[in-house]
C-alpha positions as a Python dict, from the first residue, in 0.01 Angstrom:
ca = {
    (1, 'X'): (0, 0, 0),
    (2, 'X'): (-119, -325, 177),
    (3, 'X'): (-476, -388, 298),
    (4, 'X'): (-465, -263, 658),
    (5, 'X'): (-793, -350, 789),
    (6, 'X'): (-908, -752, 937),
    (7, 'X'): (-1207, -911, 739),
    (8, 'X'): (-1473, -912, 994),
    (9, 'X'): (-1664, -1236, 858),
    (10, 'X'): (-1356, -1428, 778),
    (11, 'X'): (-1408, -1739, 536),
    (12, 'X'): (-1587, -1969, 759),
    (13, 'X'): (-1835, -2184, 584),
    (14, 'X'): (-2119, -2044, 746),
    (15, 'X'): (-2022, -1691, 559),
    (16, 'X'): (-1946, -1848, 223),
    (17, 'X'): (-2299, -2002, 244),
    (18, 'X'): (-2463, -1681, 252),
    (19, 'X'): (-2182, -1554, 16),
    (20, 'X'): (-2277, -1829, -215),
    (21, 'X'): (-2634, -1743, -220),
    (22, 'X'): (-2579, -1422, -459),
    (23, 'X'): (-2585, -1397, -781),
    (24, 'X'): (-2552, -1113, -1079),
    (25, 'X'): (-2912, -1089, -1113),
    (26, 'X'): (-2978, -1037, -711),
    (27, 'X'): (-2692, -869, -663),
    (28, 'X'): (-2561, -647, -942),
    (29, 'X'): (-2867, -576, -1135),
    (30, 'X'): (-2785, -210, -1155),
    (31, 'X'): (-2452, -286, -1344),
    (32, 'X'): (-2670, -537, -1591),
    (33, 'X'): (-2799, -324, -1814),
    (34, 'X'): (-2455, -134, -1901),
    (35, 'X'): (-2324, -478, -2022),
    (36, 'X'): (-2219, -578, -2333),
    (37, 'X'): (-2135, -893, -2465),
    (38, 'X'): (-1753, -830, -2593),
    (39, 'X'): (-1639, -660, -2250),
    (40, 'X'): (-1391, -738, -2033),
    (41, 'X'): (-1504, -749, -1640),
    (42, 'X'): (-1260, -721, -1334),
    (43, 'X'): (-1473, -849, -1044),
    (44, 'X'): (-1274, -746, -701),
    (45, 'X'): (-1320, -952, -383),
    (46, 'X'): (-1498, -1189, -558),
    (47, 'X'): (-1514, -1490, -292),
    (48, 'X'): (-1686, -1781, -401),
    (49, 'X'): (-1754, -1652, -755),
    (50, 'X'): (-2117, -1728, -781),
    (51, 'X'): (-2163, -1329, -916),
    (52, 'X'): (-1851, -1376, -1135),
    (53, 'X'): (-1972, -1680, -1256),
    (54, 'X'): (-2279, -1530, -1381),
    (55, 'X'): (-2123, -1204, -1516),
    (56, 'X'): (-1904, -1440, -1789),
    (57, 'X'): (-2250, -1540, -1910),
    (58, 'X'): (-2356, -1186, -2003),
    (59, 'X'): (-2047, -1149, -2193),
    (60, 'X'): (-2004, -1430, -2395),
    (61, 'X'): (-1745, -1248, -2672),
    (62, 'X'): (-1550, -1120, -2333),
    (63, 'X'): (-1362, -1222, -2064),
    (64, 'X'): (-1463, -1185, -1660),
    (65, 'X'): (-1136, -1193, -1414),
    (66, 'X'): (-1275, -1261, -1032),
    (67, 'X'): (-1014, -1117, -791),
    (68, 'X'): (-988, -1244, -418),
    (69, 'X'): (-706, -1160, -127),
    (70, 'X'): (-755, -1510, 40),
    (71, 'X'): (-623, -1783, -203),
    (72, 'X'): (-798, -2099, -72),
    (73, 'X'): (-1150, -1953, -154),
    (74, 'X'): (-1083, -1939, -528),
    (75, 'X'): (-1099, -2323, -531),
    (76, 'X'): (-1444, -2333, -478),
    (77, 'X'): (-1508, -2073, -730),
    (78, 'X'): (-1278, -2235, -1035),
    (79, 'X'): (-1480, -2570, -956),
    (80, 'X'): (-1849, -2400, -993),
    (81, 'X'): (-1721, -2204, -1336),
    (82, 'X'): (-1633, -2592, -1414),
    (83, 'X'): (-1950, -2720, -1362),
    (84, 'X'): (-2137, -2477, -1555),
    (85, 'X'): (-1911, -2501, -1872),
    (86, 'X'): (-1780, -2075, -1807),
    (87, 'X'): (-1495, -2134, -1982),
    (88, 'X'): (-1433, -1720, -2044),
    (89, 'X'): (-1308, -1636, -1699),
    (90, 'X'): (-1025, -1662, -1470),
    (91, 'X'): (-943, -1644, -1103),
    (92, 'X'): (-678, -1483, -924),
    (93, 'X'): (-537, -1388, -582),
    (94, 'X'): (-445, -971, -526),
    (95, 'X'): (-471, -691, -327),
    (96, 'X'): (-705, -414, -423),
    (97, 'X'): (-503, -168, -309),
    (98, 'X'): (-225, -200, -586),
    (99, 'X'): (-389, -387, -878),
    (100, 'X'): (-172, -596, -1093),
    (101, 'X'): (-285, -431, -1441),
    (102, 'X'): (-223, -189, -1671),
    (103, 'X'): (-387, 176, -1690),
    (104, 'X'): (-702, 113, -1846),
    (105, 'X'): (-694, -303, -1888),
    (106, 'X'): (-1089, -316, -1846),
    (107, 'X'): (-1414, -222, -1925),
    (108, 'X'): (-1570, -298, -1629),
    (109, 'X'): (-1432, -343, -1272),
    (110, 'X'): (-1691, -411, -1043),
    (111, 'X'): (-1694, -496, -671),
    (112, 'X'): (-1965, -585, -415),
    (113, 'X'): (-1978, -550, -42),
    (114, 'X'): (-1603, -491, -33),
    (115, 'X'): (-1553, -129, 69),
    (116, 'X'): (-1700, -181, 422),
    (117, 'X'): (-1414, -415, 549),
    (118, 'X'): (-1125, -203, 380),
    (119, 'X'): (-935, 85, 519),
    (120, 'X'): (-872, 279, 236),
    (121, 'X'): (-1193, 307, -7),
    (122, 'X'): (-1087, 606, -183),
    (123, 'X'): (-798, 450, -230),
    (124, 'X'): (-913, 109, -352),
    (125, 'X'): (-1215, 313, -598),
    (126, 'X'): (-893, 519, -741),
    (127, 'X'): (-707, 221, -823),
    (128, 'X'): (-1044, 60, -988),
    (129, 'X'): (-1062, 373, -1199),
    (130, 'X'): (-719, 343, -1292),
    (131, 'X'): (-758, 0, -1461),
    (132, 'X'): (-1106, 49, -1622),
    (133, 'X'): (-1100, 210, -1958),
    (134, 'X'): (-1244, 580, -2096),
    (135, 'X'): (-1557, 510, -2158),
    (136, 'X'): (-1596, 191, -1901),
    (137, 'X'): (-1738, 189, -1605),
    (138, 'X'): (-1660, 146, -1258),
    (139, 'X'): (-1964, -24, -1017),
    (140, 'X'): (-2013, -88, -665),
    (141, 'X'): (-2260, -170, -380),
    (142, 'X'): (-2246, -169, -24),
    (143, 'X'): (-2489, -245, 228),
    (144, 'X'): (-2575, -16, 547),
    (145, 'X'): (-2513, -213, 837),
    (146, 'X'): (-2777, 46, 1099),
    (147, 'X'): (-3025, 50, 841),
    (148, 'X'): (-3118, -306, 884),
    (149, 'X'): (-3458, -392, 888),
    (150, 'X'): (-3648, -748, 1051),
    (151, 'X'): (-3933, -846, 1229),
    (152, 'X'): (-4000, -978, 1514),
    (153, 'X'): (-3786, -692, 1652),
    (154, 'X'): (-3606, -900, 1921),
    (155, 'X'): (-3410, -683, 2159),
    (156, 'X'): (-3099, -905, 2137),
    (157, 'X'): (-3076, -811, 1757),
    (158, 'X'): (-3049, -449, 1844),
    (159, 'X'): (-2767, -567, 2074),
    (160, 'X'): (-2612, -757, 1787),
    (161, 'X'): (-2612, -464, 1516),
    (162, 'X'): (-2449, -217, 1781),
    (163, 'X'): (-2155, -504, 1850),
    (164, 'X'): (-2126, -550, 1501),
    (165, 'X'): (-2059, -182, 1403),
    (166, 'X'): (-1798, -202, 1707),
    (167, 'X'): (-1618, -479, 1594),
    (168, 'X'): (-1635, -354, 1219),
    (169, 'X'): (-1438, -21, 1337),
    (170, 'X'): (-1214, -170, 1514),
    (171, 'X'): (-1132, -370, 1269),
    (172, 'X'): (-1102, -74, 1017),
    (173, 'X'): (-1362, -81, 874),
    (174, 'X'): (-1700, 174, 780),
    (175, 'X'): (-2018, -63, 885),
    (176, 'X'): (-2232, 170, 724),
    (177, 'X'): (-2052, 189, 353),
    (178, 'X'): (-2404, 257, 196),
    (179, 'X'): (-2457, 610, 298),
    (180, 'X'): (-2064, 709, 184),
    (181, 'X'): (-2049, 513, -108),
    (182, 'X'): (-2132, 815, -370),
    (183, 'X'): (-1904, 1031, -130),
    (184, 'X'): (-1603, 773, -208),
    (185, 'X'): (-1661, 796, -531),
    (186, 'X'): (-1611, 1130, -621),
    (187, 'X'): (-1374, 1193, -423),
    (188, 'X'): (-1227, 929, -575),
    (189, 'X'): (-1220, 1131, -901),
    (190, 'X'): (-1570, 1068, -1098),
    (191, 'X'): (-1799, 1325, -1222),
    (192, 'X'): (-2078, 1141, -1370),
    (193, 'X'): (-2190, 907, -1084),
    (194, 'X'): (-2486, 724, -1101),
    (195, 'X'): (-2683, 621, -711),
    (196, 'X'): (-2951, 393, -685),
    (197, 'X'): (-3052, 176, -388),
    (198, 'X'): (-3176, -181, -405),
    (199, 'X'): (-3282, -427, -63),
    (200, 'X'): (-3222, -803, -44),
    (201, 'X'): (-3558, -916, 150),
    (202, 'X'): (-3519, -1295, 319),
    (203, 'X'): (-3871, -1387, 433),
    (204, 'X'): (-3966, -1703, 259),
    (205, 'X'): (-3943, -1949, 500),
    (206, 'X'): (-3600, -2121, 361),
    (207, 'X'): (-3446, -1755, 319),
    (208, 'X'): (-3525, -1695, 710),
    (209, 'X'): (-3391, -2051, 766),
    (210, 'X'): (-3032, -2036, 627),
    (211, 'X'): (-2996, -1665, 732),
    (212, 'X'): (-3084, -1743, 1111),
    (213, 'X'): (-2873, -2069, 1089),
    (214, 'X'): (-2549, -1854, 918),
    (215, 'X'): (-2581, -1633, 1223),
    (216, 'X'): (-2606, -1823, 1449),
    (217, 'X'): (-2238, -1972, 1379),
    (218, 'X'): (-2090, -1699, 1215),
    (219, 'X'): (-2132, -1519, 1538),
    (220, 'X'): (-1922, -1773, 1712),
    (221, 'X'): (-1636, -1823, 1443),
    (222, 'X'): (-1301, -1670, 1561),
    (223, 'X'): (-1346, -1426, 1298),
    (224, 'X'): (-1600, -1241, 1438),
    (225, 'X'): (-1567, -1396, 1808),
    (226, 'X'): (-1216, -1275, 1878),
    (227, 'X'): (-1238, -954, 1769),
    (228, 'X'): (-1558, -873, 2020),
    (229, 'X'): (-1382, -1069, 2301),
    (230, 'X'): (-1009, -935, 2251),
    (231, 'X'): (-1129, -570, 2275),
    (232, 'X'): (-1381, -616, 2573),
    (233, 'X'): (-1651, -537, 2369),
    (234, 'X'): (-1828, -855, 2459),
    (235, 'X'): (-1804, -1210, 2627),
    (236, 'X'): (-1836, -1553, 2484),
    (237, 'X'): (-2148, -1584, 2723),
    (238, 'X'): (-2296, -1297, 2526),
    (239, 'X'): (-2231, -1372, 2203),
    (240, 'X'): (-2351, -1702, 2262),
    (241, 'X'): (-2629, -1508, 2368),
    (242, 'X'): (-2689, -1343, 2044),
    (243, 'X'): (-2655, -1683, 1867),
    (244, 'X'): (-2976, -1824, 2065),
    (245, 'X'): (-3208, -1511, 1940),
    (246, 'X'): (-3116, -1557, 1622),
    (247, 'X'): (-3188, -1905, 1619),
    (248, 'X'): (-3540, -1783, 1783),
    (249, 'X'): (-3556, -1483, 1492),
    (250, 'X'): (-3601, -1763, 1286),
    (251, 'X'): (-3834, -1966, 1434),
    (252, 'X'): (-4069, -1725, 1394),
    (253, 'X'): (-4321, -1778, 1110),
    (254, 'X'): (-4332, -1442, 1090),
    (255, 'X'): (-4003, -1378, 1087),
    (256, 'X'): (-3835, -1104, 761),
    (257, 'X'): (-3490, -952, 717),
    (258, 'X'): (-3461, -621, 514),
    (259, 'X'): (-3073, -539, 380),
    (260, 'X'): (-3065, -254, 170),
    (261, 'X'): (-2723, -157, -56),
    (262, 'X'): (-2616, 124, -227),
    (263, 'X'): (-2519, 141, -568),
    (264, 'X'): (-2284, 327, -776),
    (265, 'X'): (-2210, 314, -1170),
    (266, 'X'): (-1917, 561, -1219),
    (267, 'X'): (-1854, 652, -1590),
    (268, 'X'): (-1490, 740, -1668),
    (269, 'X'): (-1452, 984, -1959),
}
């Protein structure tokens, strides 16, 4: 089965800037611990492979294998493995609905923020357990789009998360993948399932910068644009709108942003 549901950020360069910001300590520090230096890592959706990256250096006898459906970003990602001398890692383009591997391939298969712009996450979690070995582990986290936290609490924020969980559905996809994520999982097939929940928190004046400036265009990108405008959930006036406060969101010296995830380790036996 094909992926059926659009990518609501696209691969403008506004997203892969914030993409490009995470890394495995900030955000997969739950699967850390569980690591061990001979494994083999499948890392699905892996975009700009600055968590992939860092994954290959926690398994230095092992092998990591960052997975993307759009081709043209795994450029970027080969080039920063490159510059860091990662030499035990590979990139490839696939769907994550039908993996190309064998029954139980890896140890770990890992995936982060992916479930919440797919249409099938059962589906997608049943393949991942598929591929990972008994006694591996599958891991994922997801953020929780309505739980988002900031100050100053500017009304036309408000207005932004409520388009944003519109578009996101229409586009087939569940906003709010934190609060399911353990669901998915089981029903996925897993007994043992371990939940945590972590928060990225951008307040240092820098943090508050590049998030208000990344908003500000990826509101505006076609990605996200056409999908509010084509369904009559909102005009270009408006979400030009939305740009302005959060260009004024982060003028404030004040100004904090709250994300929190959950988390998932999944032990196959």
């Amino acid at each position: 089965m094909a992926e059926t549901a659009t990518y609501t950020h696209g691969h403008h360069a506004s997203v892969l800037r914030v993409h490009g910001q995470r890394t495995a300590l900030n955000s997969a520090g739950f699967l850390l611990p569980h690591l061990k230096p001979h494994m083999k890592i499948l890392d699905i959706g892996c975009g700009p492979g600055t968590i992939t990256v860092d994954l290959a250096t926690y398994v230095p006898e092992g092998h990591v294998t960052g997975l993307e459906m759009v081709g043209d970003v795994l450029s970027g990602a080969r080039k920063l493995a490159e510059s860091r001398g990662v030499k035990n890692i590979d990139f490839v383009t696939g769907d994550a609905n039908t993996l190309a591997y064998a029954d139980e391939t890896f140890d770990v298969v890992f995936c982060h923020q992916v479930l919440q712009h797919v249409g099938d996450p059962i589906g997608i979690l049943t393949e991942m357990k598929r591929v990972c070995k008994k006694g591996g582990i599958v891991a994922a986290r997801e953020s929780d789009y309505s739980v988002f936290m900031w100050y100053p609490e500017l009304p036309g924020l408000k207005r932004w998360q409520d388009l944003y969980d519109k578009v996101a559905r229409k586009n087939g996809g569940e906003p709010n993948a934190g609060r399911h994520l353990h669901v998915w999982a089981r029903k996925a097939g897993f007994q043992d399932v371990d939940c945590t929940v972590s928060s990225w928190c951008f307040a240092k004046p820098e943090e508050v910068s590049w998030w208000s400036e990344a908003w500000q265009e990826r509101i505006l990108q076609p990605a996200f644009a056409k999908g509010a405008i084509d369904n009559g959930l909102a005009t270009m006036e408006e979400l030009e709108g939305i740009s302005k406060v959060w260009r004024e969101w982060g003028e404030d010296p004040y100004a904090l942003i709250s994300i929190p995830s959950a988390e998932v380790v999944c032990h196959k036996h």
